[in-house]
Backbone as CSV, one residue per row, in Angstrom:
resi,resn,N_x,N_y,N_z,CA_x,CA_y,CA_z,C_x,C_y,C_z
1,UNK,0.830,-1.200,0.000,0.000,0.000,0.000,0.869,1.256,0.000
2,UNK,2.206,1.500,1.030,2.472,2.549,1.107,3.684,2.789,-0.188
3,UNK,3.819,1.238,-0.927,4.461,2.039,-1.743,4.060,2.261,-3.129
4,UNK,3.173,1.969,-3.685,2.021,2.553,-4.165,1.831,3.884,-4.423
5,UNK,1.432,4.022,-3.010,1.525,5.755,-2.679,2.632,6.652,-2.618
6,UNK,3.828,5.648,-2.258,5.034,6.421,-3.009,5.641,6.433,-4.313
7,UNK,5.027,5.700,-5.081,5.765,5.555,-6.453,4.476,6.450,-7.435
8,UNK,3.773,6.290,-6.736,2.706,7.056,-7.961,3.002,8.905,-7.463
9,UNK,2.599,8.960,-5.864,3.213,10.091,-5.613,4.417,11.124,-5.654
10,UNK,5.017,10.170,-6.369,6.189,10.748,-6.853,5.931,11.216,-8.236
11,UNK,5.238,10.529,-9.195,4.701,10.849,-10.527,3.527,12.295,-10.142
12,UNK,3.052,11.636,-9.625,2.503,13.737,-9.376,3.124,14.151,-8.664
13,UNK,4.213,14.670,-7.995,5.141,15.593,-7.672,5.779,15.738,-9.154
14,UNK,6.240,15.213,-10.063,7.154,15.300,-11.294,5.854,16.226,-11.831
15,UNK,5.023,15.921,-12.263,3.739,16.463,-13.178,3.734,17.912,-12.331
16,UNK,3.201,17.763,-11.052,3.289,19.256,-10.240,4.726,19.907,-10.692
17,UNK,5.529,19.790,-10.323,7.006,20.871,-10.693,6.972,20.732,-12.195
18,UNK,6.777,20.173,-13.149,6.566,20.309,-14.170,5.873,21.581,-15.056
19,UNK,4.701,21.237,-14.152,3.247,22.734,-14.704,3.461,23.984,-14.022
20,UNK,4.410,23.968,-13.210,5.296,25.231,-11.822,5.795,25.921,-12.533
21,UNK,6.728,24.500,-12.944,7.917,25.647,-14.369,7.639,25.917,-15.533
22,UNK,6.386,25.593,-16.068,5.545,26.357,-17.604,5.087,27.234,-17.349
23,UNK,4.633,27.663,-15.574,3.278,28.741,-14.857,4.625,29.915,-14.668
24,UNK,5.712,29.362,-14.097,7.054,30.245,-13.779,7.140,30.861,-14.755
25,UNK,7.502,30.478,-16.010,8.206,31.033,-16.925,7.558,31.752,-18.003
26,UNK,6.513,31.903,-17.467,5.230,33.305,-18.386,5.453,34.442,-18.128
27,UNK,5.162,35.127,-18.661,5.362,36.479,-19.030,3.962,37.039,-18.434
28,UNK,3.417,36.698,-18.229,1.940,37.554,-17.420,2.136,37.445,-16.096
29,UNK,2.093,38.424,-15.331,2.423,38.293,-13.528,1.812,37.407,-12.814
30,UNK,0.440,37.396,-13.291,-0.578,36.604,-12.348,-0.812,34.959,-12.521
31,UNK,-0.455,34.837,-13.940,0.098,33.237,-14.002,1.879,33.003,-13.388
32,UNK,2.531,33.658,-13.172,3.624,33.626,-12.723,3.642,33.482,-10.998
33,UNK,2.837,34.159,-10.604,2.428,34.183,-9.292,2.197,32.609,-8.813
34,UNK,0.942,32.297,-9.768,0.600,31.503,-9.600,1.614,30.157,-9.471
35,UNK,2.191,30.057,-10.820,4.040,29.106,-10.937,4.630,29.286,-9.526
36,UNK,4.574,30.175,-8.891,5.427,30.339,-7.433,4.673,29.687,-6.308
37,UNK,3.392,29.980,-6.428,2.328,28.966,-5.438,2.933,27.220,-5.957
38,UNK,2.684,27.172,-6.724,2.361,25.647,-7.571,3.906,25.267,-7.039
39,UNK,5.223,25.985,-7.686,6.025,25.231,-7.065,6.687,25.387,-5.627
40,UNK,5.593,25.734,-4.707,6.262,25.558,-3.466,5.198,24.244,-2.702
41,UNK,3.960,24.273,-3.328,3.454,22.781,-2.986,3.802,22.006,-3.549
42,UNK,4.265,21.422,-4.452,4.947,20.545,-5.376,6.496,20.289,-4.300
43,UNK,7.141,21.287,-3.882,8.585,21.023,-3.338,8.197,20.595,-1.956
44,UNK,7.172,20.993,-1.241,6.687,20.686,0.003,5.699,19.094,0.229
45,UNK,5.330,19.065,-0.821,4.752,17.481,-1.337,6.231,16.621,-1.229
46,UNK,6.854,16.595,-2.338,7.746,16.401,-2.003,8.952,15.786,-0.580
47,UNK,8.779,16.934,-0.439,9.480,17.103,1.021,8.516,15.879,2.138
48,UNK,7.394,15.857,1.758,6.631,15.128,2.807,6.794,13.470,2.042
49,UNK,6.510,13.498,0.660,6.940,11.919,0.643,8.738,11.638,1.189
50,UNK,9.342,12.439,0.852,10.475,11.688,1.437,10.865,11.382,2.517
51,UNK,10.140,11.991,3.654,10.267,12.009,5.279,9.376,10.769,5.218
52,UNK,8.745,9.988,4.095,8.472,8.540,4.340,9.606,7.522,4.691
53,UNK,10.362,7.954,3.489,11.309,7.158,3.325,12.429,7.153,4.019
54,UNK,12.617,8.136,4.738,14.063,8.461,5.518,15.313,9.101,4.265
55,UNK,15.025,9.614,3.146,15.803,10.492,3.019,15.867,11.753,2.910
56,UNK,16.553,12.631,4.335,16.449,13.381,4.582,17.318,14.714,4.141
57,UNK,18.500,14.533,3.194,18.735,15.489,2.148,17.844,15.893,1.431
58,UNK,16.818,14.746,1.124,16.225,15.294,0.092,15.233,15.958,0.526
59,UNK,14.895,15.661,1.953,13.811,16.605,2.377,14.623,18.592,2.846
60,UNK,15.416,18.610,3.703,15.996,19.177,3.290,16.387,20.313,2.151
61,UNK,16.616,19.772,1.170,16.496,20.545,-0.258,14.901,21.019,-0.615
62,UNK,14.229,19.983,-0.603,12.730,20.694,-0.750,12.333,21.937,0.154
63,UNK,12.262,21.485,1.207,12.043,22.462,2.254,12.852,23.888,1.547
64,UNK,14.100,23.902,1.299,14.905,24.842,0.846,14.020,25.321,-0.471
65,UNK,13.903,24.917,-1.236,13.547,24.830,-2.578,11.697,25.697,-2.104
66,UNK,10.937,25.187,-0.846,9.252,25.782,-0.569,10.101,27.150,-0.389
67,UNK,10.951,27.207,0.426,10.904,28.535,1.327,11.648,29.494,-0.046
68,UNK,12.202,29.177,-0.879,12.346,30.226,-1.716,11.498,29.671,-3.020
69,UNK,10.365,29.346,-3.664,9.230,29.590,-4.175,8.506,30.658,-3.557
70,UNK,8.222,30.326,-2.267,7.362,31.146,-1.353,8.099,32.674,-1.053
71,UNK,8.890,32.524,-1.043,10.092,33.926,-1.450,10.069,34.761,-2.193
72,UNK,9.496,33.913,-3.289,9.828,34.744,-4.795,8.293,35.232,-5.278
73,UNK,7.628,34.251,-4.467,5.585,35.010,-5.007,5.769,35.886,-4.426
74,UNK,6.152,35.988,-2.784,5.724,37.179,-1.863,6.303,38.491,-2.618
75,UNK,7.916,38.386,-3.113,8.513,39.632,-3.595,7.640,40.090,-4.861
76,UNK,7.303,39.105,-5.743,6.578,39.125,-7.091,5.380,39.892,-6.842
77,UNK,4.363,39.508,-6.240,3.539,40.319,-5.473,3.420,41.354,-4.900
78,UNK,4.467,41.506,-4.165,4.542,43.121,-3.815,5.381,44.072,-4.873
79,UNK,5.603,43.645,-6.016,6.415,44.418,-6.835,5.120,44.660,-7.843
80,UNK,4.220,43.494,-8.078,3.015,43.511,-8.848,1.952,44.698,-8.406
81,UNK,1.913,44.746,-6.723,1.132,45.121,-6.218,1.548,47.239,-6.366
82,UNK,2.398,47.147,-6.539,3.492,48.579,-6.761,3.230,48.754,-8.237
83,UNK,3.240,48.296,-9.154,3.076,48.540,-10.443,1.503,49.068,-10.629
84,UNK,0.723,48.160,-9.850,-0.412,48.468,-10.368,-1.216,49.795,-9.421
85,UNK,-0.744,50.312,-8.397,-0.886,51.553,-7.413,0.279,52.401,-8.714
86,UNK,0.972,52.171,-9.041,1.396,53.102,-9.678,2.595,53.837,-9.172
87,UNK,2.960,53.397,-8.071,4.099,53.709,-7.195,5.472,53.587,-7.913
């Protein structure tokens, strides 16, 4: 059962960071935003199947990998949020 849930869950984590980095790499802010949401659950998914398994570099790196997704919407956002006040 649980590995099942890890071998398929690993195929949607690949599919998730996959559609992160097509949403990332747009040119419209608000789908870009969005790429920064998408890949910090995708790296945090991630991060949680591997604390199944006991490898903990790799959790580690994810964790690293959420906290700067989540880094880069917040700045994106407030730079979005400045453009459109006009500031």
């Amino acid at each position: 059962m649980i590995e099942n849930f890890l071998q398929y869950g690993q195929w949607i984590i690949l599919i998730l960071s996959i559609m992160s980095l097509y949403l990332v790499s747009s040119v419209k802010h608000e789908t870009r935003l969005n790429g920064y949401i998408l890949t910090g659950v995708s790296r945090f998914s991630g991060a949680a199947i591997f604390i199944l398994v006991d490898l903990f570099a790799f959790v580690i790196a994810n964790l690293i990998q959420t906290y700067i997704a989540f880094l880069g919407y917040y700045k994106n956002k407030k730079a979005g949020e400045k453009l459109d006040n006009g500031s």
